[in-house]
C-alpha positions as CSV (number, residue, x, y, z in Angstrom):
1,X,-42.4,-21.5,15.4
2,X,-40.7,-18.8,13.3
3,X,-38.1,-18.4,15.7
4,X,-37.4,-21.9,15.2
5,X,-37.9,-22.0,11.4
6,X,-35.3,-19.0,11.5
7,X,-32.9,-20.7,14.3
8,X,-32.7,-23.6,12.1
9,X,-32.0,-21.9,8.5
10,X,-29.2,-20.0,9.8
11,X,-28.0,-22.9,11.2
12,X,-28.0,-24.7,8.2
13,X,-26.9,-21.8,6.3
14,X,-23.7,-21.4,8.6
15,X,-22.9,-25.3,8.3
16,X,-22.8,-25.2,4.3
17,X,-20.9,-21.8,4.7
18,X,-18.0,-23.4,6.6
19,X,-18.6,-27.0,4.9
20,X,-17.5,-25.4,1.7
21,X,-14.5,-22.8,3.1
22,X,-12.1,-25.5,2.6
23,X,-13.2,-27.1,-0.9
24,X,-13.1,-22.9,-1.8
25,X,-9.9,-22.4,-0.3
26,X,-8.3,-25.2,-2.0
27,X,-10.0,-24.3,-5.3
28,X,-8.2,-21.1,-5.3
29,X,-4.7,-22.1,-4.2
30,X,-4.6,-24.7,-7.0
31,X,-5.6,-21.9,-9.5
32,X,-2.8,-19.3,-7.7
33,X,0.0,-21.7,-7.8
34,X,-0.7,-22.3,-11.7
35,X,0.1,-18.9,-12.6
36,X,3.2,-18.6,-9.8
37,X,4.1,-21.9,-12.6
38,X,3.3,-19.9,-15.3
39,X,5.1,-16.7,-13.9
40,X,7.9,-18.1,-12.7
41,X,8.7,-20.2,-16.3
42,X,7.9,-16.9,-18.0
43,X,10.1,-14.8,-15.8
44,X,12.5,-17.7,-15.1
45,X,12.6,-17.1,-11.2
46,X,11.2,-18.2,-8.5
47,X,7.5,-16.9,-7.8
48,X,5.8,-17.9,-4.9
49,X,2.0,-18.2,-5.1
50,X,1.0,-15.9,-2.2
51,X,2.7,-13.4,-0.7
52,X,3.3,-15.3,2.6
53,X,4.4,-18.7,1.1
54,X,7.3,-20.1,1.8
55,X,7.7,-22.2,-1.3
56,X,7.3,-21.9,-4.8
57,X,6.6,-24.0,-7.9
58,X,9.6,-25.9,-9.1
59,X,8.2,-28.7,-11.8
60,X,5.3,-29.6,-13.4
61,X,4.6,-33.6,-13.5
62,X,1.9,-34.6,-16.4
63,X,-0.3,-37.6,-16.9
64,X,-0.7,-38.0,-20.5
65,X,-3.0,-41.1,-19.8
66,X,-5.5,-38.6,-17.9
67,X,-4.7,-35.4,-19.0
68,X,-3.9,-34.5,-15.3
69,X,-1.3,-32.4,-13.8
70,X,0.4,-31.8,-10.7
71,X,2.4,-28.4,-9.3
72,X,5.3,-29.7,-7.1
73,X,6.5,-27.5,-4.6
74,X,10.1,-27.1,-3.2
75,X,10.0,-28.7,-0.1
76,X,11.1,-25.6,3.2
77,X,10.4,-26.6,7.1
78,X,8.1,-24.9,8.6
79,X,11.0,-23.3,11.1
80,X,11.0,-19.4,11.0
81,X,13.0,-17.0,8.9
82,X,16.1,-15.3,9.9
């Protein structure tokens, strides 16, 4: 019974750990690419957000009505570097 008790919590504890990688992961790329924004309008130059990006913040678009705001990217392909 406490093999089973012990079977099932790490069970549930591995579900909610993967369940919430993604939610994580997108929590902290929205919070990197508003300082590559911030960087790159203090510096004036493109900064990418992560050192293996291939794009980088080019304009901020605001919603006054909400208060929202939105980092758009350039736009690259995903075909490889020369």
């Amino acid at each position: 019974m406490n093999r089973l008790i012990l079977l099932l919590a790490t069970t549930f504890a591995t579900v909610l750990a993967v369940g919430l990688w993604i939610p994580f992961k997108a929590l902290v790329a929205q919070e990197l690419l508003e300082l590559a924004w911030a960087e790159s309008q203090a510096r004036q130059q493109e900064t990418r957000p992560w050192p293996w990006a291939d794009t980088w913040p080019v304009a901020r678009l605001m919603v006054p009505e909400t208060g929202q705001s939105l980092i758009c990217l350039l736009y690259t392909s995903p075909s490889p570097r020369d």
